[in-house]
Structure formats: structure tokens, C-alpha cells
C-alpha positions in Angstrom: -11.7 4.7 -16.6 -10.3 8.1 -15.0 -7.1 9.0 -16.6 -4.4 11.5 -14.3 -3.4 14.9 -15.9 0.1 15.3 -17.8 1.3 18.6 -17.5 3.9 19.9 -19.9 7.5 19.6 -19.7 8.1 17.2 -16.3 6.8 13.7 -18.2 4.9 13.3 -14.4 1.2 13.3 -13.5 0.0 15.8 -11.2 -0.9 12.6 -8.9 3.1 11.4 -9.5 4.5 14.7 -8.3 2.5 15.0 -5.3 3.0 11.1 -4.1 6.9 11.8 -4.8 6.3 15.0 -2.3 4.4 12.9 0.2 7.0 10.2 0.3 10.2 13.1 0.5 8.1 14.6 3.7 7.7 10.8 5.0 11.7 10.9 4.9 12.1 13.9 6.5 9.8 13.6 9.2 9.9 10.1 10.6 7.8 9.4 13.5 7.3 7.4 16.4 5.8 4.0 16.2 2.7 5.0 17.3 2.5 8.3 15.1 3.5 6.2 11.6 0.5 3.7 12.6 -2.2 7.0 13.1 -0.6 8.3 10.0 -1.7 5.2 8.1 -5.6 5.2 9.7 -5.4 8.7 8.9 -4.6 7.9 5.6 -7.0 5.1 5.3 -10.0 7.1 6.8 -9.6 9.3 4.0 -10.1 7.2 1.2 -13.4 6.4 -0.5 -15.5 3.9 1.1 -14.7 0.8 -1.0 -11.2 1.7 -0.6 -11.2 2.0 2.9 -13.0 -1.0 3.6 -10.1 -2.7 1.8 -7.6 -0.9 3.0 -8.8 -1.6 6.6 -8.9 -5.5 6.2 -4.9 -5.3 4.6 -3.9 -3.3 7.9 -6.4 -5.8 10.0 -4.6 -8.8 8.1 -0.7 -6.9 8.1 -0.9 -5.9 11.7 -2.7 -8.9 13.3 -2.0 -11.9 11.2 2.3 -10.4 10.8 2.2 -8.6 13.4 5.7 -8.0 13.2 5.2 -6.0 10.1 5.1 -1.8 10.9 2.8 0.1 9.2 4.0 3.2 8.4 3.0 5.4 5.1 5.3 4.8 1.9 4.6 7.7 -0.9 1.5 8.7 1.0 -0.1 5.2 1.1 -0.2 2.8 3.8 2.6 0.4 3.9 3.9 -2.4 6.0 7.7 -2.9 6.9 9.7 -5.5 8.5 13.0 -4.8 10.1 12.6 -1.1 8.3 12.0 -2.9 4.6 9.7 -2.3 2.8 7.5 -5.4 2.5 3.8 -4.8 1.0 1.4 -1.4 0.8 -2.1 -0.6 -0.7 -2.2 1.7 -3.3 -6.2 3.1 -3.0 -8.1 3.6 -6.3 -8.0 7.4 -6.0 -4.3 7.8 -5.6 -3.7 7.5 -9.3 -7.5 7.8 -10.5 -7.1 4.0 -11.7 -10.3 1.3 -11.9 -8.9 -0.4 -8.9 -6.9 -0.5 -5.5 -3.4 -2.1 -6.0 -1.6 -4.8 -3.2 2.0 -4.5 -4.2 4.7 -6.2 -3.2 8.5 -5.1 -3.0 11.7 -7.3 -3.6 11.7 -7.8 0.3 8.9 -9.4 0.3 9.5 -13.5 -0.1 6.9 -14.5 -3.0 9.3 -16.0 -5.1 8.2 -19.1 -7.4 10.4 -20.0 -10.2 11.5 -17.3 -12.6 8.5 -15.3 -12.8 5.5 -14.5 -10.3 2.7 -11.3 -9.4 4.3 -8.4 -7.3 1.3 -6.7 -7.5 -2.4 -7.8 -7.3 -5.5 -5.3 -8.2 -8.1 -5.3 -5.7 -11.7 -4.3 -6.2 -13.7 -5.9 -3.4 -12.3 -7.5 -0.5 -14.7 -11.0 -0.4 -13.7 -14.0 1.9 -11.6 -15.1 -1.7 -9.8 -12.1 -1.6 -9.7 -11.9 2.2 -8.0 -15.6 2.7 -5.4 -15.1 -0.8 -4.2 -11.4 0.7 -3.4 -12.9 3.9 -1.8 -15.9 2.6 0.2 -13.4 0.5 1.1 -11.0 3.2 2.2 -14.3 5.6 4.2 -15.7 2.7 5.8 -12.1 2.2 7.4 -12.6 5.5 8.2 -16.2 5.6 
């Protein structure tokens, strides 16, 4: 397993700082619908080719299946709002040089059972299992 890099003195990773940069530009430069949505395949082109291919079926499944939900890019990684909340996003495998691609899931998102349930789910091929529980998820999420 890759590990990130601590550097001295902040307690943050190289790969921390730079996703807290990405998100502070995000703030600062907020785009039209149609830029946020080529931000995120921009994004998504760029990642590895397991990760892509992952990454494209969560924005096929976000955009076409909910397709109220926005994509737009949340700390540099695609991300899918509803009524400007954050909702869900796919963190790829290379953003933190983890073993696998993370679907995460904010407060907004409406997965509650009982007193305790998964907010985030590691991903590490999308297969028609994976496929049909992510878009149950992401429907769920906005339910």
C-alpha cells in the first residue's frame, strides 16, 4: 500500500494541502452549470484507468439515474449536489495514494438506518454488484 508524505511542522500530507487548495479555488471561482460538469470530466479523464472507469459509471449513475443531482468538483474530486448540498463524491485511488477509490457520503445525503450505518464505501472495481448497490445508494441518498 502507497503511503502520502508528512512534511514537518503542518501535521498535513502534501496530498491534504493541495486538496484543501483545490477546494479554496473551487470557492473562489464558481462556474456555470455547464463549466462545473466539464470540470468534473476533466477531473475524471485524468485519473488512472480503473479509476476512471469507476468514476465514469458514479457520474453515469449521479447524473442519469438523480438527475437532479449537480456535479460539480468538491476538494478537487467529482461531487454531486442537490439544492447546492453536498450529497455524494468519488474520491479516486490516487488522490490520497490509498489501495482503493472511496464513494462517500455527506450528512445530506438520506442513508440513515438506525443509529449507525456506512457513509463511505471503498471501491475497487465497478461489477454489475457494485454497479446496482452504488445506484441504489446514490437514489436512496436523495430520497
Amino acid at each position: 500500500m502507497s503511503e502520502t508524505t508528512k512534511t514537518s511542522g503542518s501535521g498535513f500530507t502534501a496530498e491534504e494541502r493541495a486538496a484543501m487548495r483545490e477546494r479554496n479555488k473551487e470557492l473562489k471561482t464558481r462556474q456555470s452549470k455547464d463549466a462545473d460538469i466539464a470540470a468534473v470530466l476533466e477531473k475524471i479523464a485524468g485519473m488512472t484507468d480503473a479509476d476512471r472507469a469507476m468514476a465514469t459509471k458514479v457520474h453515469e449513475i449521479a447524473t442519469q439515474v438523480v438527475p437532479t443531482l449537480d456535479p460539480r468538483l468538491w476538494y478537487g474530486s467529482p461531487a454531486y449536489y442537490q439544492d447546492g448540498k453536498l450529497i455524494c463524491f468519488f474520491q479516486d485511488s490516487g488522490k490520497f495514494k490509498t489501495r482503493y477509490a472511496t464513494l462517500g457520503f455527506s450528512d445530506n445525503a438520506r442513508l440513515d438506518d438506525g443509529t449507525i450505518w456506512p457513509s463511505s464505501y471503498a471501491l475497487t472495481e465497478m461489477t454489475p454488484h457494485a454497479e446496482k448497490l452504488v445506484r441504489d445508494l446514490v437514489t436512496r441518498a436523495v430520497d
